[in-house]
DOGU-205025 format. One line per 8 residues: number of its first residue (from 1); for each residue x, y, z of C-alpha. Coordinates in steps of 0.5 Angstrom, whole numbers, always signed. Each point is the difference from the previous one (the first is absolute). Layout:
N
NUM = X:Y:Z ~ ...
//
This chain:
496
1 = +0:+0:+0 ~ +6:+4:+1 ~ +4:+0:-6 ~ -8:+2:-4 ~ +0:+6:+4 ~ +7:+1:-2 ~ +0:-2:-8 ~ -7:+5:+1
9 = +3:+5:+2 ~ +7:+0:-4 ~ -5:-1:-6 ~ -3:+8:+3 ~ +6:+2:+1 ~ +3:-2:-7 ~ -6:+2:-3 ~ +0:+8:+4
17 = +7:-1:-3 ~ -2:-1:-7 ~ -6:+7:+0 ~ +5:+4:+4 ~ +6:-2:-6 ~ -6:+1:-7 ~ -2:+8:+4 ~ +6:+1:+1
25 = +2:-1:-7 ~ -7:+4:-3 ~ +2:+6:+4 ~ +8:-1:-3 ~ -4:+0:-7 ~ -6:+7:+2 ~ +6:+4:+3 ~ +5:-2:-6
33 = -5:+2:-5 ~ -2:+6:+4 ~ +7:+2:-1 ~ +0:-1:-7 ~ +1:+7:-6 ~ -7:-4:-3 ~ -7:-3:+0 ~ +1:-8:-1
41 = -8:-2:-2 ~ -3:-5:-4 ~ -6:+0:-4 ~ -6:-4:+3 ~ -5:-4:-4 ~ -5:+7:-1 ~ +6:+3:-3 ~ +1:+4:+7
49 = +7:+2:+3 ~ +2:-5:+6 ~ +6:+2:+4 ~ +4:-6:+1 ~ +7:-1:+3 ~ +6:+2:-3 ~ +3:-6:-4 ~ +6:+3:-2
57 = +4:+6:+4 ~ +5:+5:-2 ~ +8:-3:+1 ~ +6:+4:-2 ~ +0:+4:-7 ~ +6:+0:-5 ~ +4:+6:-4 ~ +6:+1:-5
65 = +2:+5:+6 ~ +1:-5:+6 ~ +2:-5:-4 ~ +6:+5:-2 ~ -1:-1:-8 ~ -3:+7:+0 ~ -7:+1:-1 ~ -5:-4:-5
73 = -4:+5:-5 ~ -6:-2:-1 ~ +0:-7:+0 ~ -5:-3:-4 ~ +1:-8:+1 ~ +3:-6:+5 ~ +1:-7:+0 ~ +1:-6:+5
81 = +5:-5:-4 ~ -1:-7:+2 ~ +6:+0:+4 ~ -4:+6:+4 ~ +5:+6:-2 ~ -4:+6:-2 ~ +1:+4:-6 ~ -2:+7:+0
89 = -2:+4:-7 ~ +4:+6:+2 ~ -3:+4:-6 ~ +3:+6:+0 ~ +6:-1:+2 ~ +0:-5:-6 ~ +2:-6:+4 ~ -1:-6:+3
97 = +1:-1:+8 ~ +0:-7:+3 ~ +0:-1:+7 ~ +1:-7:+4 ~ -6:-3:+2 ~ +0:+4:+7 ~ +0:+6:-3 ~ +5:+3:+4
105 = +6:+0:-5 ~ +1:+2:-7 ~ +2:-6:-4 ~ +2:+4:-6 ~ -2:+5:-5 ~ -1:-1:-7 ~ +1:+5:-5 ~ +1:-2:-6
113 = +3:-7:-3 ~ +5:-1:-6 ~ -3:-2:-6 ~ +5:-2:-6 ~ +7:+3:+3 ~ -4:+7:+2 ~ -3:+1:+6 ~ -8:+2:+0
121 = -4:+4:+5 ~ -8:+1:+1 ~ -4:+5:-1 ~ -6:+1:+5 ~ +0:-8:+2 ~ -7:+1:+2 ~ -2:-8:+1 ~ +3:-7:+3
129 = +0:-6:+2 ~ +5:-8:+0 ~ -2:-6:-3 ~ +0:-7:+4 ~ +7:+0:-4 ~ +3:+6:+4 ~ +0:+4:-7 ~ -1:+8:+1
137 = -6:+3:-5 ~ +0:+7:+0 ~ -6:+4:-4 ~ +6:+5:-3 ~ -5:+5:-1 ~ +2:+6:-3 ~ +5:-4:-4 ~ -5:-4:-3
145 = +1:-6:+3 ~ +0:-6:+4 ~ +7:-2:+3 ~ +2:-7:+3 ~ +5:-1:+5 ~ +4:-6:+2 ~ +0:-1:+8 ~ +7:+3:+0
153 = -3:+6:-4 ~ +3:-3:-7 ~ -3:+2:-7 ~ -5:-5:-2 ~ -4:+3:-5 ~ -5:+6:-2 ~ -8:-1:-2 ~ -1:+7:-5
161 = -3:+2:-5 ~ -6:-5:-1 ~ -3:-1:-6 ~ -7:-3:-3 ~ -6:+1:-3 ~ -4:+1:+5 ~ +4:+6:+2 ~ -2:+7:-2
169 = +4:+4:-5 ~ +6:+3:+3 ~ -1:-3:+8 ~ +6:+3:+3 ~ +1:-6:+6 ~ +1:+3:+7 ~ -1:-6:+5 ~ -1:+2:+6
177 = -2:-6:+5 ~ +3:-7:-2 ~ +0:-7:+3 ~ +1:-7:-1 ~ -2:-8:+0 ~ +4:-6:+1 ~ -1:-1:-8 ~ +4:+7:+0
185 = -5:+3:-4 ~ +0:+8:+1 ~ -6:+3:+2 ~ +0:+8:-1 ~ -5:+6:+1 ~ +2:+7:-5 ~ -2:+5:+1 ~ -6:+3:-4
193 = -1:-8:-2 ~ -8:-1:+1 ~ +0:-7:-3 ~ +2:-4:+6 ~ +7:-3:+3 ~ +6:+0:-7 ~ +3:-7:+1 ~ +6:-3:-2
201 = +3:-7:-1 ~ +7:-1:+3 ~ +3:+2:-6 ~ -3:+7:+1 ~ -4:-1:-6 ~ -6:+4:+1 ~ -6:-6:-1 ~ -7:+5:+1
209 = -4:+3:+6 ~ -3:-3:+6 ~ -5:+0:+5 ~ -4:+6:-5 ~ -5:+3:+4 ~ -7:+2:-4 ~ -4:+6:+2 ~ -7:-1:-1
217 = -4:+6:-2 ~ -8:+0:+2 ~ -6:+0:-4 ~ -1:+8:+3 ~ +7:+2:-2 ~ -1:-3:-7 ~ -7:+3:-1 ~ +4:+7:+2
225 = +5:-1:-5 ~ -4:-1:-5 ~ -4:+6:+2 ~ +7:+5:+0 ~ +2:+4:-5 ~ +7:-2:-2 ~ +3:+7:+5 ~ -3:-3:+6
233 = +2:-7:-1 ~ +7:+2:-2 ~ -1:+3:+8 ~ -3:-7:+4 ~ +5:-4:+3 ~ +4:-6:-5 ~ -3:-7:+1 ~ +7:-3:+0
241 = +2:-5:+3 ~ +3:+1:+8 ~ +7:+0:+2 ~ +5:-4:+4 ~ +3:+4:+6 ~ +4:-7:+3 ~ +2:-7:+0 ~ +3:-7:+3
249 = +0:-6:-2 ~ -1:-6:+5 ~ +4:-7:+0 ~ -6:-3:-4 ~ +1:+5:-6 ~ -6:+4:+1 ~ +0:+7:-1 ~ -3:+5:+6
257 = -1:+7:-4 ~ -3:+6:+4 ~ -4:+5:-5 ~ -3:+7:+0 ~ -7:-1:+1 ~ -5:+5:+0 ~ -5:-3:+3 ~ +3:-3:+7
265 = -2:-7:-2 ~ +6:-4:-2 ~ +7:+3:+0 ~ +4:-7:-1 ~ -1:-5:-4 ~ +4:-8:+1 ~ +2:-2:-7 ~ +0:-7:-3
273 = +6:-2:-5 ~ -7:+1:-6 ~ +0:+8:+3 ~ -7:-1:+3 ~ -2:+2:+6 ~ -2:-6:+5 ~ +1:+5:+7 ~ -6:-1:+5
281 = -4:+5:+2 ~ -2:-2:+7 ~ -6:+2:+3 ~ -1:+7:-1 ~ +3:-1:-7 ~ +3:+6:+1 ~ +8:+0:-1 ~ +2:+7:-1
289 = +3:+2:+7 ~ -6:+5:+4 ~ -6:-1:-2 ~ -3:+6:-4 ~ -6:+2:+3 ~ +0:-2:+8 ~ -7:+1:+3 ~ +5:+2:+6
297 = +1:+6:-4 ~ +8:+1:+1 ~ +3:-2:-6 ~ -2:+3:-7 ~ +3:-3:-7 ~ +3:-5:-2 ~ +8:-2:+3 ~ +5:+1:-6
305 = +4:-7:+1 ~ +7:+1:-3 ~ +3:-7:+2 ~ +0:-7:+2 ~ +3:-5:+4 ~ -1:-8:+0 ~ +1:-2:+6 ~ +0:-7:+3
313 = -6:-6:+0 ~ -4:+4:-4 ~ +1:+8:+4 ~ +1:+5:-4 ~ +0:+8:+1 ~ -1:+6:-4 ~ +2:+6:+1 ~ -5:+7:+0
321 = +4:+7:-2 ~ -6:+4:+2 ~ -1:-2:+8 ~ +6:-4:+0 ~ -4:-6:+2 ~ +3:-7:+0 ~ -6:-5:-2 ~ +1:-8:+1
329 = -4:-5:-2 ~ +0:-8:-1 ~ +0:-5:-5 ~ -8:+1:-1 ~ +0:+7:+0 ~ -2:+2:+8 ~ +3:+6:+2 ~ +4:-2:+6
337 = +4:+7:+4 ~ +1:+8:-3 ~ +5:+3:+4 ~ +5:+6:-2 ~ -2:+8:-2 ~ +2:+7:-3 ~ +4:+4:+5 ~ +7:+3:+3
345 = +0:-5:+6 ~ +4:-6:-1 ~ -3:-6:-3 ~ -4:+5:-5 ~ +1:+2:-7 ~ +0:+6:-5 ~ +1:-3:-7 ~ +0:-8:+2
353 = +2:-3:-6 ~ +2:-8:+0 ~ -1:-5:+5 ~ +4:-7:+1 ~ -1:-6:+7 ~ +6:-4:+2 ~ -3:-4:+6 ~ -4:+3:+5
361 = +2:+7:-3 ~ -3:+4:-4 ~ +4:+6:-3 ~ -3:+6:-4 ~ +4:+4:-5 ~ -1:+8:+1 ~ +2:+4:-6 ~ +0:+7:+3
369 = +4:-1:+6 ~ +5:-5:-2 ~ -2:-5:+4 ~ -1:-8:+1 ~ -6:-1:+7 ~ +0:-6:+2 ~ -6:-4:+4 ~ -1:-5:+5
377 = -6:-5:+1 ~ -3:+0:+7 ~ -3:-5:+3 ~ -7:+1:-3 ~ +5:+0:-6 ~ +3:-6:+0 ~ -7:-3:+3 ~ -3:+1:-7
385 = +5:-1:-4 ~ +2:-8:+3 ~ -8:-1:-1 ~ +0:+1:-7 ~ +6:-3:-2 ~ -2:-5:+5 ~ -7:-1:-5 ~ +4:+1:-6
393 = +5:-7:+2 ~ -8:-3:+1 ~ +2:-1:+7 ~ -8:+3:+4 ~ +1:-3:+6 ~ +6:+3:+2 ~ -3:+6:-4 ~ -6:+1:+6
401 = +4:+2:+6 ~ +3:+5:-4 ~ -6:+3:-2 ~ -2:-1:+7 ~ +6:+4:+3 ~ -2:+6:-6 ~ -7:+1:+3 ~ +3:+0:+8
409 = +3:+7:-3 ~ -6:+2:-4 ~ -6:-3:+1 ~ -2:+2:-6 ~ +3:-2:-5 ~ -4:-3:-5 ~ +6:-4:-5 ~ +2:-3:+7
417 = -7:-3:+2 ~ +0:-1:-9 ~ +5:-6:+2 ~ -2:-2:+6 ~ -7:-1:-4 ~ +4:-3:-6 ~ +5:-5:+5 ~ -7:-3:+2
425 = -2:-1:-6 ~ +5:-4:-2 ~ +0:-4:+5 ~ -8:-1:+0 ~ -3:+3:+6 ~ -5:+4:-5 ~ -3:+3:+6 ~ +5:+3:+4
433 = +2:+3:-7 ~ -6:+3:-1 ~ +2:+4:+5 ~ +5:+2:-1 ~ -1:+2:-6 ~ -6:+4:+1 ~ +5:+4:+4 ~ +5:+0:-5
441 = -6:+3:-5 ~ +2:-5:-5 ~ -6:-2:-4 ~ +3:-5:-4 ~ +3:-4:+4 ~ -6:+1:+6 ~ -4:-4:-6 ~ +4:-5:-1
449 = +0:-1:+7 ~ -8:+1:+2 ~ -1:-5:-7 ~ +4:-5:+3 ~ -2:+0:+8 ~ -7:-1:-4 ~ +1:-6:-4 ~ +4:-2:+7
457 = -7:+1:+4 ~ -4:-3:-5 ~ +4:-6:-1 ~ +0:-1:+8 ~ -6:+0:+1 ~ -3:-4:-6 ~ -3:-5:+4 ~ -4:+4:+4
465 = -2:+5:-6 ~ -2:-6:-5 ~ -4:-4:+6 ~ -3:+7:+2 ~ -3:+0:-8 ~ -2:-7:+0 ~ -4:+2:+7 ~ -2:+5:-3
473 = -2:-4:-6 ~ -4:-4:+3 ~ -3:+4:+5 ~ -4:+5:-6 ~ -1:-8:-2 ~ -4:-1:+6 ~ -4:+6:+1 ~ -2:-1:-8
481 = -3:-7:+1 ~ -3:+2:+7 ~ -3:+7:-4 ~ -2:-4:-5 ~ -5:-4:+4 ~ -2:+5:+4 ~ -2:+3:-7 ~ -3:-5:-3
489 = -5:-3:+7 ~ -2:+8:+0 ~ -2:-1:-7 ~ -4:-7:+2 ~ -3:+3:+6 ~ -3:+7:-4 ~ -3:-5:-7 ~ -4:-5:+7
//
């Protein structure tokens, strides 16, 4: 009797314990997002502004000044090797600065190559990013040109003036944004090139355009257009095709592409090896950062989105110059976490133009301030990102007791309660799916799951239905026999 009183009593303790740890970690969490330079939010199911926990906070930030290489000049492009060094676009100083992985040292400086016996040097380098094969590509842009580098900075090639029928006359080639597969096929955006992302075959040969986005004209626009005398409809907006503002490329070889997008909705686009779009839209279908019309009545207009990261197990973020929001969503399109703003406080920006990941950091490249701001996840952070990466290797189960942590810091949080929903789903407990489910304002999968704990139902107790029929059948069989006797001896009684 004595030990249950002390196993009750240790089970308290440890239990008190327990509550003590997660309130104090939540309260860790409130004030460490009260003293952030940025609201962090998300968007509900109705579409209303929901502050959350912060999922990222400011780290460190880093300059050409404090690193003692003189400062950048408005920097336009970084990249993360597979070896984790950094190489930053320092394109008004026309070089390439490449720091180690912990961005603390200077690992060289590239100011040109030697090509031929003669030493070449770039002209506004203004995009950058390494093949799996260490290889330095270079958008050369007021050269005209892509430059490839070996890992120790030897000439390998140059791709420029492409050539193809599918180009307009007299196209001058300025690339300004370059990645690149594991095939070694060149993927380059140019300037003033609405057509879509310019290909290039290993050999740098130019072999078409890919991903093109087709702008659709209403049937009122059309109308309008037939009605306008030819000044006016000289005067309306052209309905070209949108431009490529960013790109990367995930180890499966699809192409991740932010776009201008005039209306808010889709700003990224995952491209498969045909060019077609074959991205997920989540819930809300909304993928164009904030979304443009907020019944909270905060935001107005759409996010400029000017580029993209493809990050792991299916996370990718993009990138909004207009509030200097960083938005993060999953494989199936679900808005996971934004954090980040404008300002002059550290961990804010001013003309954020690029952004890169390496481990749990993310880092945000600052055009008007020279400067690199880098990103840790936090708890709340790294409790979203394991669930999903964690439902992206298929493993539900381990999933649910993340989720589960996530709604301990915020109750709230619909994706949590989504996969939690999801988990039991999986696993065939249809009604605790349900509820879940239906906390997660998910209609897709709380269908499923109601159909199924009904034909659940229905089969448990089929036994019982079919002999409550029978019963019933015979029951109305009776009473119409008895009835119709009854009839029929009134009919008697009434002729006598």
């Amino acid at each position: 009797m004595e030990n249950k009183k002390k196993r009750r009593w240790g089970k308290r303790l440890a239990g008190l314990l327990l509550s003590v740890l997660f309130l104090g970690l939540s309260i860790g969490e409130t004030a460490q997002a009260s003293s952030l330079p940025y609201d962090t939010y998300n968007y509900d199911y109705w579409e209303n502004i929901v502050f959350t926990p912060s999922a990222y906070v400011p780290d460190t930030s880093v300059s050409g000044v404090n690193l003692g290489v003189g400062a950048f000049s408005s920097p336009q492009d970084m990249c993360v090797a597979p070896d984790g060094k950094i190489y930053v676009a320092d394109t008004g100083n026309n070089r390439i600065v490449v720091l180690d992985s912990t961005m603390k040292n200077v690992e060289k400086i590239i100011e040109g190559f030697e090509r031929d016996g003669q030493q070449d040097t770039f002209n506004a380098p203004y995009g950058v990013c390494v093949s799996d094969k260490n290889e330095l590509y270079i958008a050369d842009s007021e050269n005209k040109r892509i430059v490839v580098l070996d890992e120790n900075g030897g000439f390998v090639k140059i791709v420029d003036n492409p050539t193809s029928e599918i180009l307009e006359e007299g196209y001058v080639f300025t690339p300004l944004k370059v990645s690149v597969d594991y095939a070694d096929r060149i993927y380059c955006i140019g300037r003033n090139m609405f057509e879509g992302i310019m290909v290039f075959d290993a050999n740098g040969d130019f072999t078409g355009f890919f991903g093109t986005i087709k702008v659709q004209i209403t049937l009122w626009e059309k109308f309008w257009r037939k009605l306008a005398t030819k000044e006016e409809r000289s005067k309306q907006q052209l309905f070209i095709p949108t431009e490529f503002t960013g790109i990367d490329v995930d180890p499966g070889g699809f192409v991740y592409a932010s776009n201008v997008d005039p209306e808010g909705v889709q700003a990224v686009r995952r491209l498969n090896p045909k060019g077609e779009d074959v991205i997920k839209k989540g819930e809300s279908g909304n993928l164009g950062g904030d979304i443009l019309i907020s019944m909270s009545g905060i935001y107005s207009g759409p996010s400029i989105i000017v580029d993209v990261v493809y990050r792991e197990n299916g996370i990718y973020s993009i990138l909004d110059s207009k509030r200097g929001r960083i938005f993060t969503y999953d494989r199936e399109g679900n808005l996971l976490y934004i954090f980040g703003g404008l300002g002059s406080q550290a961990g804010t920006f001013t003309i954020p133009v690029a952004i890169e990941s390496s481990g749990e950091r993310v880092m945000v490249l600052d055009a008007y301030r020279g400067e690199i701001i880098t990103f840790i996840e936090t708890r709340y952070g790294n409790l979203i990102n394991e669930a999903v990466s964690l439902r992206y290797d298929g493993d539900e189960t381990q999933a649910v007791g993340k989720w589960q942590e996530v709604l301990k810091l915020d109750e709230n949080n619909e994706l949590a309660n989504t996969g939690i929903g999801k988990a039991y789903l999986t696993a065939g407990d249809n009604k605790t799916a349900m509820k879940y489910l239906k906390l997660g304002m998910n209609r897709e999968y709380y269908s499923i799951a109601f159909k199924r704990y009904r034909n659940e139902i229905l089969k448990d107790n089929m036994n019982f239905i079919m002999t409550g029929i029978l019963v019933l059948c015979v029951g109305i069989y009776v009473f119409k026999r008895i009835w119709r006797k009854k009839k029929g001896k009134e009919a008697e009684g009434g002729i006598l």
